[in-house]
PLY file of the C-alpha trace (Angstrom):
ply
format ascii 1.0
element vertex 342
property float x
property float y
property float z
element edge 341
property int vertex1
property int vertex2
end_header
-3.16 -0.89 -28.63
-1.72 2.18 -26.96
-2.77 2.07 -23.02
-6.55 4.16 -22.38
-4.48 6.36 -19.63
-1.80 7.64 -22.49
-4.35 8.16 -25.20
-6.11 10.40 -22.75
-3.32 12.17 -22.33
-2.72 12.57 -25.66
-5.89 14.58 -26.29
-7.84 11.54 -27.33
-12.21 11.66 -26.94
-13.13 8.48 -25.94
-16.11 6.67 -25.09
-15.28 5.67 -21.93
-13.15 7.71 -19.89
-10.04 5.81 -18.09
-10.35 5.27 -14.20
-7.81 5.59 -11.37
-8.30 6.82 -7.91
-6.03 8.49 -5.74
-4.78 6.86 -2.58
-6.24 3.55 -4.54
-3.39 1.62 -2.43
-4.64 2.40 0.98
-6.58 1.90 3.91
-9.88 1.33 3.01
-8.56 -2.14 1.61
-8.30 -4.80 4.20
-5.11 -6.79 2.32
-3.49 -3.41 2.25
-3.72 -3.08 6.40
-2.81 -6.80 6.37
0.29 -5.92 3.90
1.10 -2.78 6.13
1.07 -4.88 9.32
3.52 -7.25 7.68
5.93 -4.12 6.73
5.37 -2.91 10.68
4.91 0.87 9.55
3.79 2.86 6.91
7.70 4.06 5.87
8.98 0.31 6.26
6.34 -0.07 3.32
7.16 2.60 1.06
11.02 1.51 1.53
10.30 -2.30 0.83
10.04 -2.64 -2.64
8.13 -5.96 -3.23
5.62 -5.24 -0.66
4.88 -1.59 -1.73
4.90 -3.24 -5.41
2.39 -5.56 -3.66
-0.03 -2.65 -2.26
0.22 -0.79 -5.77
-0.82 -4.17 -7.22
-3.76 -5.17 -5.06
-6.52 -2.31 -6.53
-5.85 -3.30 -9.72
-6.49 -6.86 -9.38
-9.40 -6.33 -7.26
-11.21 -3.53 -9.90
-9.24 -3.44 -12.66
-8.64 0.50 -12.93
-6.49 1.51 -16.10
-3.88 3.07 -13.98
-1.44 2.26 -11.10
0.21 4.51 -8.82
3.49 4.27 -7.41
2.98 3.85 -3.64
4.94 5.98 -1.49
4.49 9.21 0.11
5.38 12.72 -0.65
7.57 13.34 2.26
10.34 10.90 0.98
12.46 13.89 -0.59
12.56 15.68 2.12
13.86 12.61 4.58
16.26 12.46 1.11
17.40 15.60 1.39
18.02 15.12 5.26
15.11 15.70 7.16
13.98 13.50 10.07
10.48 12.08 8.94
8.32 10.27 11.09
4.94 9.09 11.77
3.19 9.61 14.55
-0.49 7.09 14.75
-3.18 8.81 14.33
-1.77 12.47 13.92
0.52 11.63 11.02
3.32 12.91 9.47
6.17 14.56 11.60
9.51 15.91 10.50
12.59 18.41 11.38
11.70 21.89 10.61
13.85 24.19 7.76
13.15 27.69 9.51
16.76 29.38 9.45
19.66 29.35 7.22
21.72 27.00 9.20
18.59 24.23 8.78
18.73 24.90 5.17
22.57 24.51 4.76
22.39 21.07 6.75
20.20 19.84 4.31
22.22 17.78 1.56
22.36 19.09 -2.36
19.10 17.91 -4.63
21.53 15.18 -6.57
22.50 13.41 -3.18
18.61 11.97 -3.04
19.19 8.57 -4.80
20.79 6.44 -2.11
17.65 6.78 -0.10
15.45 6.85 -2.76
16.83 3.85 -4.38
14.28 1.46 -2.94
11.56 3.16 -4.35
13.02 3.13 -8.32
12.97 -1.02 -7.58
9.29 -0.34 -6.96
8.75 1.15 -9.92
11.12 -1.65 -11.36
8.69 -4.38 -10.26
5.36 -2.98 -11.12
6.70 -1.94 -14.75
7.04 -6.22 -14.90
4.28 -6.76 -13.29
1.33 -4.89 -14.44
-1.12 -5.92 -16.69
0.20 -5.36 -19.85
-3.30 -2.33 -20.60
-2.87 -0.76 -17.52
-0.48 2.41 -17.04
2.32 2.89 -14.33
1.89 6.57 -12.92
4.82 8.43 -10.73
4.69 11.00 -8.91
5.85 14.04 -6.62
4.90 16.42 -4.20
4.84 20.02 -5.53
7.82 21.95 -4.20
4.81 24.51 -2.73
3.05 21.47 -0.81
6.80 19.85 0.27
8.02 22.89 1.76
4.76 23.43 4.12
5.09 20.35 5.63
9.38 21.27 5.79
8.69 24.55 7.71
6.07 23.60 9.95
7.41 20.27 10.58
3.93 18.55 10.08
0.56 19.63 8.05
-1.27 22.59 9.05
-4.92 23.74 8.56
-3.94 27.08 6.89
-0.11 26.16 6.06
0.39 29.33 7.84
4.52 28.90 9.28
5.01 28.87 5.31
3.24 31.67 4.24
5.35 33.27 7.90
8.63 31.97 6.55
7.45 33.39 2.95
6.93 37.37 4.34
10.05 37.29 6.93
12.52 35.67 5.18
11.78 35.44 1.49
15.38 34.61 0.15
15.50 31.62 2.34
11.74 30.23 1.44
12.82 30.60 -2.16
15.85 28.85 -1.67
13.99 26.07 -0.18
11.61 25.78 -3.20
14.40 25.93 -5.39
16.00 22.96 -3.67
12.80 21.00 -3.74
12.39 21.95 -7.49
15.60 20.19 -8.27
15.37 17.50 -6.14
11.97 17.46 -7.34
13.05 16.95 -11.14
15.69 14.65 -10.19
13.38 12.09 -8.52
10.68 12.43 -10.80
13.06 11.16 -14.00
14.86 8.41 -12.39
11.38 7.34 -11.62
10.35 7.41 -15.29
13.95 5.91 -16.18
12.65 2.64 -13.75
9.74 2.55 -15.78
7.16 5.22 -15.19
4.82 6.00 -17.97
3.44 8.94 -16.56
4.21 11.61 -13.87
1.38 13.48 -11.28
2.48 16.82 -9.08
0.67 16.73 -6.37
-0.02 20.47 -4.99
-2.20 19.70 -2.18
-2.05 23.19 -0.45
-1.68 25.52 -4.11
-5.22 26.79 -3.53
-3.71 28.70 -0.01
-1.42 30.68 -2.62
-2.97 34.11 -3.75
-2.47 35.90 -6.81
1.51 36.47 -7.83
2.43 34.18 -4.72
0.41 31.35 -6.97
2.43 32.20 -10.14
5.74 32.23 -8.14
5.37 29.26 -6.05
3.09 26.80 -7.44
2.60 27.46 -11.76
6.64 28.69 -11.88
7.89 25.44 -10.02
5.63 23.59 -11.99
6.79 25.04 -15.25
10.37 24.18 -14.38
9.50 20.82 -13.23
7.73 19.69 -16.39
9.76 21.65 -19.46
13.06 19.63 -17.53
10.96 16.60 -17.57
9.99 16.72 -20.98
13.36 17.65 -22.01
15.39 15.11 -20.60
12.11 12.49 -21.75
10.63 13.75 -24.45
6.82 12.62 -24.85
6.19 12.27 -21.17
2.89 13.27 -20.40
2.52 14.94 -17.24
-0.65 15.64 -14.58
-0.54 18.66 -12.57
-3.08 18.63 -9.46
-3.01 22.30 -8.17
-5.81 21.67 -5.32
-7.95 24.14 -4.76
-6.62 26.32 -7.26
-10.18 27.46 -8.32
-10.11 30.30 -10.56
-6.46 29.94 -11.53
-7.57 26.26 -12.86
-8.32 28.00 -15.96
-4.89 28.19 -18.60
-2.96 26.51 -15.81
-1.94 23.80 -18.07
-0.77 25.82 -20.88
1.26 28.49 -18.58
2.83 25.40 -17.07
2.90 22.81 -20.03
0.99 19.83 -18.33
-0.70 17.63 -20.38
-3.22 17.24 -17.99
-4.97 18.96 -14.68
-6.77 16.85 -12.23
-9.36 18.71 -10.58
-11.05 18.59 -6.87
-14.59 18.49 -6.31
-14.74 21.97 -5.19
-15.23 23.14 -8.89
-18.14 22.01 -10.66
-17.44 19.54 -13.43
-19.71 21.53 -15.57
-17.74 24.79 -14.83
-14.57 23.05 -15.40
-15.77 21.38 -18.81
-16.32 24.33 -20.00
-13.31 26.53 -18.97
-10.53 24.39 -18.19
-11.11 21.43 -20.42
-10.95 23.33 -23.66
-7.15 23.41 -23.09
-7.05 19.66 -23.01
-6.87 16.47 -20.96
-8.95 16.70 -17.50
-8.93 14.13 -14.79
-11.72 14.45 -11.81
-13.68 14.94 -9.75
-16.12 12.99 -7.76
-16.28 13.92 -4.00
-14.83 11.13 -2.39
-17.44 11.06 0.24
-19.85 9.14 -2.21
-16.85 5.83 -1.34
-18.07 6.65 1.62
-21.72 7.12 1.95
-22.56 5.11 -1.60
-25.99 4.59 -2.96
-27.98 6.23 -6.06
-26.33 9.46 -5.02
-23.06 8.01 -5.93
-24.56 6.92 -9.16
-26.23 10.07 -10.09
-23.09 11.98 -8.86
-20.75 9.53 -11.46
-22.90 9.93 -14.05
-22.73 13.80 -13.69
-18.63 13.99 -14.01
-18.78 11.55 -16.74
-21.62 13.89 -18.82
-20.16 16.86 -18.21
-16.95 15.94 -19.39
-17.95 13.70 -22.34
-17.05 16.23 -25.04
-13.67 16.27 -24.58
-10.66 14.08 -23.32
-11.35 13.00 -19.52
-9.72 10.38 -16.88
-12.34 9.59 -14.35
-10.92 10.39 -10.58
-11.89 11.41 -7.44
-11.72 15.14 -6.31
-9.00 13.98 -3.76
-7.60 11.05 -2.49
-10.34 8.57 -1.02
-10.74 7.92 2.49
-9.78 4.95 5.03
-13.57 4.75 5.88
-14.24 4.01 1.99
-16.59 0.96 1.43
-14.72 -1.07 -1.36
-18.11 -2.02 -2.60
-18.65 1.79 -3.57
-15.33 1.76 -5.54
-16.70 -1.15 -7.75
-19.89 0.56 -7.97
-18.60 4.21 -9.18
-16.61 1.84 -12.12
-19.35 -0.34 -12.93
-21.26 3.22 -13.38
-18.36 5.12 -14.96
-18.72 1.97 -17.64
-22.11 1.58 -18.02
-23.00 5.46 -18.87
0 1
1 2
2 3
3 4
4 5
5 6
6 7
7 8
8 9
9 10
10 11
11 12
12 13
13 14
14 15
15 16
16 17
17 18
18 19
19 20
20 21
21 22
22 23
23 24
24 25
25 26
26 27
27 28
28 29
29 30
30 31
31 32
32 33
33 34
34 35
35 36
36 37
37 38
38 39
39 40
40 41
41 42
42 43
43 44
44 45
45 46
46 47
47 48
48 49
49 50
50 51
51 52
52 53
53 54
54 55
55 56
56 57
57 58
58 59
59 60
60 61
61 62
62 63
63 64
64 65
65 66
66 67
67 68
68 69
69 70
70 71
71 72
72 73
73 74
74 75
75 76
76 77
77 78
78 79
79 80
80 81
81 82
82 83
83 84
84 85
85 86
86 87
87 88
88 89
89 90
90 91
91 92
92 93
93 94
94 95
95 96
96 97
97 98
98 99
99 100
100 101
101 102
102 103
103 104
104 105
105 106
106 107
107 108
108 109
109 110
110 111
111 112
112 113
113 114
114 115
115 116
116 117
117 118
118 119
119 120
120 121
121 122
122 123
123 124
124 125
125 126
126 127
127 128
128 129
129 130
130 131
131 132
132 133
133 134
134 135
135 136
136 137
137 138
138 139
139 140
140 141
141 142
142 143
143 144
144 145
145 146
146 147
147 148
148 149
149 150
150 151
151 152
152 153
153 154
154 155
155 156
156 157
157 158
158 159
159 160
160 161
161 162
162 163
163 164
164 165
165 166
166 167
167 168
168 169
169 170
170 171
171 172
172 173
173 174
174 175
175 176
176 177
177 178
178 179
179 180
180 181
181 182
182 183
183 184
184 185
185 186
186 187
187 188
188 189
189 190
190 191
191 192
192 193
193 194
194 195
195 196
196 197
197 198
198 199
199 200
200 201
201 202
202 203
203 204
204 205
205 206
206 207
207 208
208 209
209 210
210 211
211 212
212 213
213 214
214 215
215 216
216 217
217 218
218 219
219 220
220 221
221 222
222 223
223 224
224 225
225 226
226 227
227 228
228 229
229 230
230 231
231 232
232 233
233 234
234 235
235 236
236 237
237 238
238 239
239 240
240 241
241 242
242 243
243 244
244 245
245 246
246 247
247 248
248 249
249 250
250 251
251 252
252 253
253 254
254 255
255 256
256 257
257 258
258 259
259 260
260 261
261 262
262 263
263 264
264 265
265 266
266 267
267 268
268 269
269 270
270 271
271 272
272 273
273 274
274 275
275 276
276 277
277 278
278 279
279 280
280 281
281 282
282 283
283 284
284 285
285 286
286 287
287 288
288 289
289 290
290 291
291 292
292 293
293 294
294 295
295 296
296 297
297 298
298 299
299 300
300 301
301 302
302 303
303 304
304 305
305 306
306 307
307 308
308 309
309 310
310 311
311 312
312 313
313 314
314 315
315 316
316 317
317 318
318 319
319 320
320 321
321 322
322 323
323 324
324 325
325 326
326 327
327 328
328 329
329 330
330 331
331 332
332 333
333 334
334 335
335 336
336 337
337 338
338 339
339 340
340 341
């Protein structure tokens, strides 16, 4: 019996949606910290490939969800394409800046990624053994939009603003940026379904700071390219887009761009985006992941309302974004016992 995940994506009704969360390997599950303390650091874990196998594992033997996420982090192809990354505790993610042409020609071409990267195909290796033989392996990728914010500024920003600065003073190096992302972007992305993905996710985190023909340009055109390469060189490969934030430009996204799938966050209304965005096809979303948080009958009633508005058409059950280290694991078991029960 074909996986729930894939039939989904396929365009398949069902009667009870498929379940994953994003960041479902993380910090609001005590053997993840134990399994992160044992790797020493958060990129020891994404380069070790039976532990991060191990934290990609653990949700799905504690819940059950129908999908599994590669864990690792988006910043990876940009340390490939050489960038210092680093992590700094409790402020996060730090790395060299790209803000003149001589940072951009340092950085190495999109096909020299592998070497690095190599750890993270055995990942995919293991967990293509290893999972339960219903439940889906998803990849994934930062967005070359999202990638290149946190390459210009040199960490995240509230507003993404030294990217939208680099964007208006220097356009022909931002674009050559994106471009090299793009590739690099592709490139990762199939060796990742060649290990063994099923499915791929493009995470745009910051797309909804992109107005009008910057949004075409930099976040639907990338993601065009990304997914008609994709699906050339694998034919059949479904594809999620997540263009957070997008709001308005949710609607035809996934036809302009080809994605089998948008995922949505909870600043749209599930109702709104039944309506305009999942007559095109295959949703995922888009509980606020404060209800892992704060839990109760609001979390039910909340559940119940993503999973009615979205009944009449194809729909995989998510969160609106990724949940949060202060999570109680006993909401996660109570949104699926909900999502199941309705």
């Amino acid at each position: 019996m074909t996986k729930l995940l894939l039939r989904a994506l396929a365009g398949e009704t069902l009667p009870v949606p498929p379940i994953w969360m994003m960041r479902q390997a993380g910090r609001y599950l005590p053997e993840y910290r134990a399994t992160r303390a044992e790797a020493g650091d958060f990129l020891s874990l994404c380069y070790n490939p039976e532990l991060a196998a191990e934290v990609t594992l653990q949700p799905i033997r504690r819940y059950g969800f129908d999908a599994a996420i590669l864990f690792a982090d988006i910043l990876l192809v940009p340390q490939a394409l050489g960038a210092d990354l680093w992590f700094v505790t409790g402020e996060g993610p730090r790395l060299s800046t790209i803000t003149s042409a001589a940072d951009f020609d340092a950085l190495k071409p999109a096909g020299a990624i592998h070497e690095t990267l190599a750890p993270i195909y055995e990942t995919v290796r293991i967990l293509s053994r290893e999972l339960p033989a219903e439940t889906a392996l998803i990849g994934f990728a930062g967005a070359p939009w999202t990638v290149a914010t946190y390459m210009i500024a040199g960490r995240g920003t509230p507003d993404q603003g030294p990217a939208h600065a680099l964007k208006a003073e220097n356009r022909a190096l931002f674009e050559a940026l994106i471009d090299r992302i793009t590739e690099a972007t592709i490139d990762y992305l199939s060796k990742q379904v060649e290990a063994g993905a099923e499915v791929v996710k493009i995470f745009d985190s910051w797309a909804g700071s992109l107005e009008g023909e910057d949004f075409d340009r930099y976040a639907l055109e990338p993601a065009k390219r990304i997914i008609s390469e994709l699906k050339a060189r694998h034919p059949g490969l479904p594809v999620i887009a997540f263009p957070r934030e997008a709001g308005e430009r949710y609607i035809g996204f996934a036809k302009a761009t080809g994605a089998d799938c948008v995922a949505l966050d909870n600043s749209v209304s599930p109702e709104w985006a039944a309506e305009h965005v999942q007559v095109d096809g295959c949703v995922q979303g888009n509980l606020d992941p404060k209800h892992m948080v704060t839990g109760g009958q609001a979390l039910v009633d909340a559940t119940r309302r993503v999973v009615e508005a979205f009944r009449g058409g194809p729909h995989i059950f998510n969160l609106g974004h990724g949940i949060t280290p202060d999570a109680d694991p006993e909401n996660v078991q109570l949104m699926i016992d909900t999502v199941r029960r309705v």
